[in-house]
C-alpha positions as CSV (number, residue, x, y, z in Angstrom):
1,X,23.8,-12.4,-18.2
2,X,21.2,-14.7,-17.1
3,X,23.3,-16.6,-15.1
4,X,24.3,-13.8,-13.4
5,X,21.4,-12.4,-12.5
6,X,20.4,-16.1,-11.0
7,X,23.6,-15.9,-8.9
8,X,22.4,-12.2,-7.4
9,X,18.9,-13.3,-6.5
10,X,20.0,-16.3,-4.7
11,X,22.5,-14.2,-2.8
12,X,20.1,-11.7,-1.9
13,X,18.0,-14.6,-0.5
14,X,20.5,-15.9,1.4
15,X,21.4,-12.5,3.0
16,X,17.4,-12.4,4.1
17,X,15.9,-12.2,7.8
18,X,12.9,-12.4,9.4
19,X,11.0,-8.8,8.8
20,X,9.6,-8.9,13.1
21,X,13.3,-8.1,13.9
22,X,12.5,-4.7,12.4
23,X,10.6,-1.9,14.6
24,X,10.3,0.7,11.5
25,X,9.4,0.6,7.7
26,X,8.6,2.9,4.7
27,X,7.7,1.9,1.5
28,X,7.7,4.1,-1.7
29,X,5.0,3.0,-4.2
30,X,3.7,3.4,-7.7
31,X,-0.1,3.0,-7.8
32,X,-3.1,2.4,-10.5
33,X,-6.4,3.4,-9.4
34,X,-9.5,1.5,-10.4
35,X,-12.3,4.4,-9.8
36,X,-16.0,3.2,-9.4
37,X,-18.8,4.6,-11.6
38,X,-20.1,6.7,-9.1
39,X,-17.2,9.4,-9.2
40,X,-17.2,9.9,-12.4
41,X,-13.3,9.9,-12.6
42,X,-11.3,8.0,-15.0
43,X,-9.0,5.6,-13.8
44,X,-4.7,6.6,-13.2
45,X,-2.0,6.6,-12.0
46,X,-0.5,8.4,-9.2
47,X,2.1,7.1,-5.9
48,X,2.3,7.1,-2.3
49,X,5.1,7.2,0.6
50,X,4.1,4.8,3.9
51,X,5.4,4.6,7.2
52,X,4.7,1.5,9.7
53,X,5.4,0.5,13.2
54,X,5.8,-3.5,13.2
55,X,5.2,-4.6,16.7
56,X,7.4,-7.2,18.2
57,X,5.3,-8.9,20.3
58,X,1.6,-11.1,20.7
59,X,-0.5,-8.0,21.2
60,X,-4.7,-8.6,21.5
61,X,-6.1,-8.6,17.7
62,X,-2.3,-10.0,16.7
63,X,-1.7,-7.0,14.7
64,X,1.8,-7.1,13.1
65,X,2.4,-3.5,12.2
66,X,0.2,0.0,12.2
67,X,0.9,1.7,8.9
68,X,0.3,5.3,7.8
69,X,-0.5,5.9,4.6
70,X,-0.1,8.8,1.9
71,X,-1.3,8.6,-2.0
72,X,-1.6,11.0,-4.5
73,X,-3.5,10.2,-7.6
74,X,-2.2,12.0,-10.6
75,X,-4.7,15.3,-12.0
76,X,-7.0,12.7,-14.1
77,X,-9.9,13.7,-16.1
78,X,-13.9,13.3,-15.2
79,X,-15.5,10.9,-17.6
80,X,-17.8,13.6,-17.8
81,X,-15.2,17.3,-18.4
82,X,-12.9,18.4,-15.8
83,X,-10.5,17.1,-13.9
84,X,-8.9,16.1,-10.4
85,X,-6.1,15.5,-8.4
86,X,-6.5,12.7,-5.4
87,X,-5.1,12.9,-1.9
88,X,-5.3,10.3,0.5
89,X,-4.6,9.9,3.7
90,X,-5.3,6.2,5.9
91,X,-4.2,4.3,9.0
92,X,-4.0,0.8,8.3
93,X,-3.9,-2.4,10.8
94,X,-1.8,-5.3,9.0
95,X,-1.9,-9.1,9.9
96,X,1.2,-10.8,8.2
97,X,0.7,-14.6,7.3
98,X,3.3,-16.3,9.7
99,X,5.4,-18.5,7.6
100,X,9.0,-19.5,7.1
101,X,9.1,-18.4,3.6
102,X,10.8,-14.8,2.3
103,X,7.4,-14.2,0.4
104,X,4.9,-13.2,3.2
105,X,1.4,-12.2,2.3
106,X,-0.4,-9.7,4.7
107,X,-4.6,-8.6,5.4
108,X,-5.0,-5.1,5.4
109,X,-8.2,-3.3,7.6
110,X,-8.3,0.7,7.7
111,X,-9.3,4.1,7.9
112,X,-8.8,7.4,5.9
113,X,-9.8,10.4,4.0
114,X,-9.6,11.8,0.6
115,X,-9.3,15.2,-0.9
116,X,-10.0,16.2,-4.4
117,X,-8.5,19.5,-5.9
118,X,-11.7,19.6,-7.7
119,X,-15.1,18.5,-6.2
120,X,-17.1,18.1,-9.5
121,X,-20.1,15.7,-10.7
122,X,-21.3,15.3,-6.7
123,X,-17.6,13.8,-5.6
124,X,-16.6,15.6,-2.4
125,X,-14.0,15.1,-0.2
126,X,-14.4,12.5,2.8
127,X,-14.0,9.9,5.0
128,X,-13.7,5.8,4.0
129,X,-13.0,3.0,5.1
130,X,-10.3,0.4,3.2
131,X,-9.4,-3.4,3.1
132,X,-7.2,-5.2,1.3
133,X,-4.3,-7.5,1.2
134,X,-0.8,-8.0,-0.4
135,X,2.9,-9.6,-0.5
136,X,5.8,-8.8,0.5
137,X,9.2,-10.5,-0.7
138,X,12.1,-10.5,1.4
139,X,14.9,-9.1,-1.0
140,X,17.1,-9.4,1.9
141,X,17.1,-8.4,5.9
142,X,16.2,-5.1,5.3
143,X,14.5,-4.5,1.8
144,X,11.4,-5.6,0.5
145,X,9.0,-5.8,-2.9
146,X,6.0,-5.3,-2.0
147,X,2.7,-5.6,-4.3
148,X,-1.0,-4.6,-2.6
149,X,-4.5,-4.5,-3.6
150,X,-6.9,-2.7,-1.6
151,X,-10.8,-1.3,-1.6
152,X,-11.6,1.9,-0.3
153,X,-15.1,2.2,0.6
154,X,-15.9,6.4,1.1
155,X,-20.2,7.3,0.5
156,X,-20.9,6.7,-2.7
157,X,-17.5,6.7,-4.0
158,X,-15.3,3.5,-4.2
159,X,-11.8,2.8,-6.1
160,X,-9.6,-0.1,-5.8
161,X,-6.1,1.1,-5.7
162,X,-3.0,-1.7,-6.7
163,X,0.4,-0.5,-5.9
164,X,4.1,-1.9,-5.9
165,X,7.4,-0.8,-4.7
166,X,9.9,-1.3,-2.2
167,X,9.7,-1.2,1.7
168,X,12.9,-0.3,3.7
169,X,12.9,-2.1,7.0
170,X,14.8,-0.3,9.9
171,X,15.1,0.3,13.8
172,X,16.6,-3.7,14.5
């Protein structure tokens, strides 16, 4: 079984090519949240959906895709009673590492807001700002893993959301 296995990940490698042939991606995630102090909610889980625009050319920051972002964090508790769901919505810039290799890491700089179902303990909806950065492994030409870590900086509220999933590449 092992050997088989072997034999199906180095013919997905072989089938890979380079992710700037693509115009379009979206990614379905899984996400944990790491929620500062300050909002008084507990940590979870939740997912998101992302769409992104890779650009094929040298443009003036040498940004290699614009990505739009959507999470939901699950209806977790306050430390403190009560509970919340988490919407967020974000633009992102992403600079991808340029390298020949199928595992490509990537800086992430952006912009978004967040909505809570219930604004409890002084936590209100609002705007923040989020940077990050993350990996993507070439499964082959047109599907990805990818694993990201990013800060989201919004008043006095902060979390650092992980996520991992898979990123369809499309639009060659």
């Amino acid at each position: 079984m092992k050997k088989l296995a072997l034999a199906l990940l180095c013919a997905l490698g072989l089938q890979a090519a380079d992710h700037d042939l693509y115009t379009h991606s979206v990614q379905v995630v899984g996400e944990y949240s790491f929620n500062s102090d300050d909002m008084y909610l507990k940590d979870g889980l939740g997912w998101g959906l992302r769409y992104a625009y890779n650009f094929d050319t040298v443009n003036l920051w040498e940004i290699g895709a614009v990505q739009f972002a959507f999470d939901y964090q699950f209806d977790e508790g306050y430390v403190v009673g009560g509970s919340s769901a988490v919407y967020r919505w974000g633009v992102n810039a992403l600079w991808y590492a340029d390298n020949p290799s199928d595992l490509t890491p990537f800086a992430l700089l952006g912009l978004g807001a967040q909505f809570f179902t219930e604004e409890e303990h002084g936590v209100k909806d609002g705007l923040f700002g989020a940077v990050g950065g993350g990996v993507e492994y070439q499964l082959r030409g047109d599907l990805d893993l990818v694993a990201e870590g990013k800060f989201l900086y919004g008043g006095d509220e902060s979390a650092f959301v992980t996520t991992i999933g898979f990123k369809y590449n499309f639009g060659q």
